[in-house]
matplotlib code that plots the C-alpha trace (Angstrom):
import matplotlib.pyplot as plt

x = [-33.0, -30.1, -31.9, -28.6, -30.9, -33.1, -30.1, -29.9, -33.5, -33.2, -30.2, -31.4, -34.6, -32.8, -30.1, -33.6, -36.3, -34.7, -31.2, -31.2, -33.3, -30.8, -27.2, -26.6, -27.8, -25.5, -25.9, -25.1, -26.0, -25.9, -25.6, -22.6, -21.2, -21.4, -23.6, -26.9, -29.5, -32.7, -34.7, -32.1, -33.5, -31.2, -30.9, -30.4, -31.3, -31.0, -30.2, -32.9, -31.3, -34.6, -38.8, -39.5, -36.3, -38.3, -41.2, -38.8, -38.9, -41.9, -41.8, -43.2, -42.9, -41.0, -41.4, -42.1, -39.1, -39.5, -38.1, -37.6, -36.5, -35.3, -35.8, -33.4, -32.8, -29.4, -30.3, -31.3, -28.0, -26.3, -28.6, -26.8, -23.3, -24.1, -24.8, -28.0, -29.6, -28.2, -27.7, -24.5, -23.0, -25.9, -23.1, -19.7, -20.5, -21.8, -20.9, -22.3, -23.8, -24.5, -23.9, -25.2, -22.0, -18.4, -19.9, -22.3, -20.0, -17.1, -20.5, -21.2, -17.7, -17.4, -20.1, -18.8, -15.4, -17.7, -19.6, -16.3, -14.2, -13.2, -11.2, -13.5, -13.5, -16.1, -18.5, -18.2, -18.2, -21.2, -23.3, -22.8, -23.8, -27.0, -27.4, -26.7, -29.4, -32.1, -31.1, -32.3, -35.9, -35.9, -34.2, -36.9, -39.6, -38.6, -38.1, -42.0, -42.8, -45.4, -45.0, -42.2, -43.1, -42.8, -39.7, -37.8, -39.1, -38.0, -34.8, -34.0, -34.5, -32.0, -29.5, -29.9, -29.0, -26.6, -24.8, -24.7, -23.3, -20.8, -19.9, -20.2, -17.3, -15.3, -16.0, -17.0, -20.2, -22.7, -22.4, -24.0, -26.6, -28.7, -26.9, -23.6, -24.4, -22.7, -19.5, -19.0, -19.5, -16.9, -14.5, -14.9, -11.2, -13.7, -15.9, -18.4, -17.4, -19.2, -20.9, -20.7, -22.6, -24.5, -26.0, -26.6, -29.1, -31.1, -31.9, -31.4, -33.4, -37.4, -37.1, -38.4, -36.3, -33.0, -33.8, -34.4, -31.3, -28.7, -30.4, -29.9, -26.2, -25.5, -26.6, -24.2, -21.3, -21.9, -22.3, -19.3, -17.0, -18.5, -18.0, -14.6, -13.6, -14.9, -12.8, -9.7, -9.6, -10.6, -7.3, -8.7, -9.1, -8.3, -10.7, -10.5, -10.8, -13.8, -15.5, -14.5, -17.9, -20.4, -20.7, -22.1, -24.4, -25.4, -25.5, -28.9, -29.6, -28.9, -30.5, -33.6, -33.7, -33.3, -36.4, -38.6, -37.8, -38.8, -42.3, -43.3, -42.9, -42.2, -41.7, -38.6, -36.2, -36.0, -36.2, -33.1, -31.2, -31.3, -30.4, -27.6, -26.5, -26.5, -25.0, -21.9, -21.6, -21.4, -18.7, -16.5, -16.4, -14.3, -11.7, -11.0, -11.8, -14.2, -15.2, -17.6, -19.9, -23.7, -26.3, -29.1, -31.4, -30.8, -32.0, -34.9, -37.9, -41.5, -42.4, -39.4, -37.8, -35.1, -33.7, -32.4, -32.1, -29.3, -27.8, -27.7, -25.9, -23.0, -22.8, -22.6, -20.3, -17.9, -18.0, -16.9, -14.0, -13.4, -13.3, -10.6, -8.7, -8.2, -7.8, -11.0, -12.5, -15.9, -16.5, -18.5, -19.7, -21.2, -23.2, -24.0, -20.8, -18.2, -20.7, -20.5, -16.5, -15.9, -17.4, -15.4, -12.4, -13.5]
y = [88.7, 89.0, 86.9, 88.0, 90.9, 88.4, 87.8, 91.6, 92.0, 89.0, 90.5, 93.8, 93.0, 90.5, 93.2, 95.7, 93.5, 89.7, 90.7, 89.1, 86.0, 84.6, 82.8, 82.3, 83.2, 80.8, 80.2, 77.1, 75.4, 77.3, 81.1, 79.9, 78.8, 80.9, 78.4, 80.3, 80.8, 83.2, 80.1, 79.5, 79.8, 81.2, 78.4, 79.9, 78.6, 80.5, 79.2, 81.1, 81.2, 81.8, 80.5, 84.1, 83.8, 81.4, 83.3, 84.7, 81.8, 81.8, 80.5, 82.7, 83.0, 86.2, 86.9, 82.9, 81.9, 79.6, 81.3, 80.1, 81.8, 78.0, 78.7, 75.3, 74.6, 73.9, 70.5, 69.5, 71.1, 68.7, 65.9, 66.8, 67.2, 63.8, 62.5, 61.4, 63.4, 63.3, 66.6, 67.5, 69.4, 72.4, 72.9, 71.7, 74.1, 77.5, 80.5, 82.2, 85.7, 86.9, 85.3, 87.1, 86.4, 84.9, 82.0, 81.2, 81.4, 79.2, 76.9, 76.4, 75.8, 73.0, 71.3, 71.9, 70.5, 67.1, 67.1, 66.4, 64.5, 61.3, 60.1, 57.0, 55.8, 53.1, 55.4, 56.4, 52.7, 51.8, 54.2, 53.4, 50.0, 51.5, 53.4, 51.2, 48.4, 51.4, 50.9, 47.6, 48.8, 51.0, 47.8, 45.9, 48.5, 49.2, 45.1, 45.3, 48.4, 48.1, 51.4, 53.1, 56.3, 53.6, 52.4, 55.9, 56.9, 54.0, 54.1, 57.8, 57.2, 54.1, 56.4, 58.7, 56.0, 54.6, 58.1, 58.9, 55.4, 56.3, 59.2, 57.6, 55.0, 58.2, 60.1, 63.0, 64.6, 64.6, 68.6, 69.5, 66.2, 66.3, 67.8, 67.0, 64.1, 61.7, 63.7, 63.8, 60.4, 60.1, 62.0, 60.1, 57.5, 54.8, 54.2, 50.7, 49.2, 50.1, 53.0, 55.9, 53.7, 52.0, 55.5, 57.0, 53.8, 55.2, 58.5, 57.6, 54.6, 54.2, 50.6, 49.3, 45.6, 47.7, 50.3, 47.3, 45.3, 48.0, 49.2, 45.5, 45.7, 48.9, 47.7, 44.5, 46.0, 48.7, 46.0, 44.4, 47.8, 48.2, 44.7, 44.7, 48.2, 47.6, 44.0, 45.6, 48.2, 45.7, 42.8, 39.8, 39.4, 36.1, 33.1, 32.6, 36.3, 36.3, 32.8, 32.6, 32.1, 32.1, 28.7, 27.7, 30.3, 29.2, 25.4, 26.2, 26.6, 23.2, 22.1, 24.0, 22.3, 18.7, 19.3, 20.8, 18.0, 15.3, 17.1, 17.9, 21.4, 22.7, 26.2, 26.4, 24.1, 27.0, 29.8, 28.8, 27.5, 30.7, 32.4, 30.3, 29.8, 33.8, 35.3, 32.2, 33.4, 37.1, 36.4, 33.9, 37.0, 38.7, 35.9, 35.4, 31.6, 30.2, 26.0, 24.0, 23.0, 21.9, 23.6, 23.2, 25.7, 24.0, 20.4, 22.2, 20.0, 20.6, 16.8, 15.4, 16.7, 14.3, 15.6, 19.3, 16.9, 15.5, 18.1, 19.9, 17.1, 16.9, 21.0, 20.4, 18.1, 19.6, 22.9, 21.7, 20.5, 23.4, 25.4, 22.9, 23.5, 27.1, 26.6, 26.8, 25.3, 25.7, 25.8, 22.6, 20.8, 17.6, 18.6, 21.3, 20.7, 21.3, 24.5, 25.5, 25.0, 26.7, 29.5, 29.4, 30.1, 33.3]
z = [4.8, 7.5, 10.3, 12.4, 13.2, 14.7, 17.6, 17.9, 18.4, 21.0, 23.1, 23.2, 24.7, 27.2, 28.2, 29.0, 30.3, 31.2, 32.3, 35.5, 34.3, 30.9, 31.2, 27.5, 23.7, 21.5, 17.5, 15.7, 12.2, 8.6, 10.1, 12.4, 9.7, 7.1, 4.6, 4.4, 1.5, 1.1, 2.8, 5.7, 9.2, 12.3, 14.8, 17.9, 21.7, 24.5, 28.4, 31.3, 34.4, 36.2, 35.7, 34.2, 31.8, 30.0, 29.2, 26.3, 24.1, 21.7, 17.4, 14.7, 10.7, 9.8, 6.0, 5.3, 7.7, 10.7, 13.3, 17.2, 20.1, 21.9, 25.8, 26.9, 30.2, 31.8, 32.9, 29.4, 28.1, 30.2, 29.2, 25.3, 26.5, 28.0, 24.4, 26.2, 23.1, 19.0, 19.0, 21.3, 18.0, 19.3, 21.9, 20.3, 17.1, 16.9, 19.2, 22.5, 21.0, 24.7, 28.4, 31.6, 33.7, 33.5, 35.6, 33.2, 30.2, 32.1, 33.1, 29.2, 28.3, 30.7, 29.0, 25.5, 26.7, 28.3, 25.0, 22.9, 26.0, 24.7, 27.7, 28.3, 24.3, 26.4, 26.8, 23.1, 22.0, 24.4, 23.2, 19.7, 20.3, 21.5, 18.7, 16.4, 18.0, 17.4, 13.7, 13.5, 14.4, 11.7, 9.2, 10.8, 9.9, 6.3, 5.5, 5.9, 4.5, 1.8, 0.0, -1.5, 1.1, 3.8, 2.5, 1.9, 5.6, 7.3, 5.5, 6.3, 9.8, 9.9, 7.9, 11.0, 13.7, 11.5, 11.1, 15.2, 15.7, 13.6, 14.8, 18.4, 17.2, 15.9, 18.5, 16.7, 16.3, 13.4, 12.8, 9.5, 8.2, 5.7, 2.3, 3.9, 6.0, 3.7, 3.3, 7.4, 7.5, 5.0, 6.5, 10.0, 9.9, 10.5, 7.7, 7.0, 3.5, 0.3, 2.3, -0.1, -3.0, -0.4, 0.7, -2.8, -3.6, -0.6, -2.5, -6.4, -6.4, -6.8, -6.6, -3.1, -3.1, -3.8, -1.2, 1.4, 0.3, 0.4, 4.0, 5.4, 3.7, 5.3, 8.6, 8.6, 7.6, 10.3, 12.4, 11.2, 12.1, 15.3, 16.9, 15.0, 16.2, 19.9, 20.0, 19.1, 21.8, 24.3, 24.5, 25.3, 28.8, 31.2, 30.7, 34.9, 35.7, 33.4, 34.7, 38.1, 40.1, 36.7, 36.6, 40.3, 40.0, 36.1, 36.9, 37.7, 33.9, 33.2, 36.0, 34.7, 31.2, 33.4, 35.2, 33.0, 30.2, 33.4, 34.4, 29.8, 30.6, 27.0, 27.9, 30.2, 28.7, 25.7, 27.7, 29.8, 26.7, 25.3, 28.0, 28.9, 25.4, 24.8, 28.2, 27.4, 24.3, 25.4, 28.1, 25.8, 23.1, 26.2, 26.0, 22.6, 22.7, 20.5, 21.6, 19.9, 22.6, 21.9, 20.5, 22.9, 21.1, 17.7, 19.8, 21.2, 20.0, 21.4, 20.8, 22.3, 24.9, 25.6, 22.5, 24.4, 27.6, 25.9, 24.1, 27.8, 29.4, 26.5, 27.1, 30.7, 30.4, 27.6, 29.3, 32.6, 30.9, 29.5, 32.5, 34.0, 30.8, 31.7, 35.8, 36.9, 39.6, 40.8, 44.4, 45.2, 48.3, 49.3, 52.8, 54.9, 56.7, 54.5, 53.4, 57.6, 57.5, 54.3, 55.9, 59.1, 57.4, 55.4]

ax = plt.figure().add_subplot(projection="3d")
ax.plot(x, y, z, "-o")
ax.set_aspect("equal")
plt.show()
């Protein structure tokens, strides 16, 4: 069946009764490119321009095929361009079949040309962090599925994530999926190791403990390229630009743990060690330098709480010296006074 009609049948009806009310009928997927069977259905969207223009979407079955006239709004076709949405290749692929005016074609084209923009390689990188921490719900999930449906479902749905995060560190968009998902991913320049085998165990295996241990393998080493790919487009910046001022505001963590360890209040003293511990650690990736400073977590003990105490007090006092090592000096004062003439001279 030439669903193509389908398009015709749509245009023509838009051109008599919703002329005034559409901005743009675009095609994507197998029919925009050529790759159809008997079973393929014609994705197609179209844009209203007005509330009546989207009285013209509606889905139906024509001869056993799914069909859908897609009423999408310009606000949500921005939302996609925006790769707010997985699915920004609905713009970047396909063609316009029929636009109302030269403004609303040149208005679609701006958003295909955002959609594939990769000016800010940030934006691209931040975003496939994201993605890539939604993955770990979905490793999470399938580590306690029970059932080999469980399993192949959870695992699917990290192979998605895993895929747009990819494409999100090649800044490139997941056009085909599903049949061809693997070979896109494959021809992306950055690729996690042992991917392609990794992959085919998803779908050529009925054991459940192999399907879970290639998943968590697949999701470290796309961990791995990520963190190594963001770190070398981002030089190593200057310890003091980076600490300069975050450590009389954090002294308050230490200060935290102290107090709480004095009064047998079990709760805080791990709370802010984390906390600490994982923002430090966060902002010391940006510098390159790596120091062995206390474990507070690791000393956290419920029953004695002298033991984090101490392991605070040796971090305080090891990372003090490690901000003098790199010319830092935080801004302390002894009295209100020296606070009042600090102040007069700003």
């Amino acid at each position: 069946m030439d669903l193509q009609k389908l398009a015709d049948i749509l245009i023509d009806k838009i051109r008599r009764d919703y002329q005034n009310d559409i901005s743009i009928v675009h095609v994507h997927g197998s029919h925009a490119y050529g790759d159809t069977h008997e079973r393929s259905d014609l994705d197609l969207y179209f844009v209203p321009k007005t509330p009546h223009g989207f009285q013209l979407g509606c889905s139906f079955i024509l001869d056993g095929i799914g069909c859908d006239f897609w009423a999408l709004s310009w606000e949500r076709l921005e939302q996609i361009a925006a790769h707010e949405e997985k699915t920004a290749s609905i713009i970047t692929e396909g063609q316009v079949l029929y636009y109302g005016s030269e403004e609303d074609f040149a208005r679609f084209e701006r958003l295909k040309a955002c959609a594939v923009d990769v000016s800010d390689r940030n934006a691209w990188f931040r975003r496939a962090r994201k993605i890539l921490d939604e993955a770990y719900k979905d490793g999470f999930l399938l580590q306690n599925a029970e059932s080999l449906s469980e399993v192949r479902t959870h695992a699917i749905g990290m192979l998605y994530n895993l895929s747009f995060a990819l494409a999100q560190l090649n800044q490139v968009t997941v056009k085909r999926g599903r049949r061809l998902l693997k070979q896109e991913i494959l021809s992306m320049p950055l690729v996690p190791k042992d991917f392609a085998a990794l992959y085919e165990t998803v779908f050529f295996s009925n054991d459940m403990p192999s399907i879970k241990m290639v998943c968590i393998t697949l999701l470290q080493n796309t961990e791995t390229l990520v963190a190594e790919t963001i770190k070398a487009a981002h030089p190593a910046e200057e310890f003091a630009g980076v600490f300069d001022g975050w450590y009389e505001e954090m002294i308050q963590s230490y200060n935290k743990i102290y107090h709480a360890c004095e009064t047998g209040d079990v709760y805080t003293p791990l709370f802010a060690g984390v906390e600490f511990s994982s923002e430090l650690a966060q902002l010391l990736k940006q510098t390159g330098i790596s120091p062995e400073l206390p474990d507070m977590v690791a000393a956290y003990d419920n029953g004695n709480l002298n033991q984090i105490a101490e392991a605070a007090r040796r971090h305080q006092a090891m990372f003090e010296t490690l901000l003098h090592e790199n010319g830092v000096r935080p801004l302390r004062f002894s009295n209100f006074e020296e606070v009042e003439n600090f102040l007069n001279i700003k």
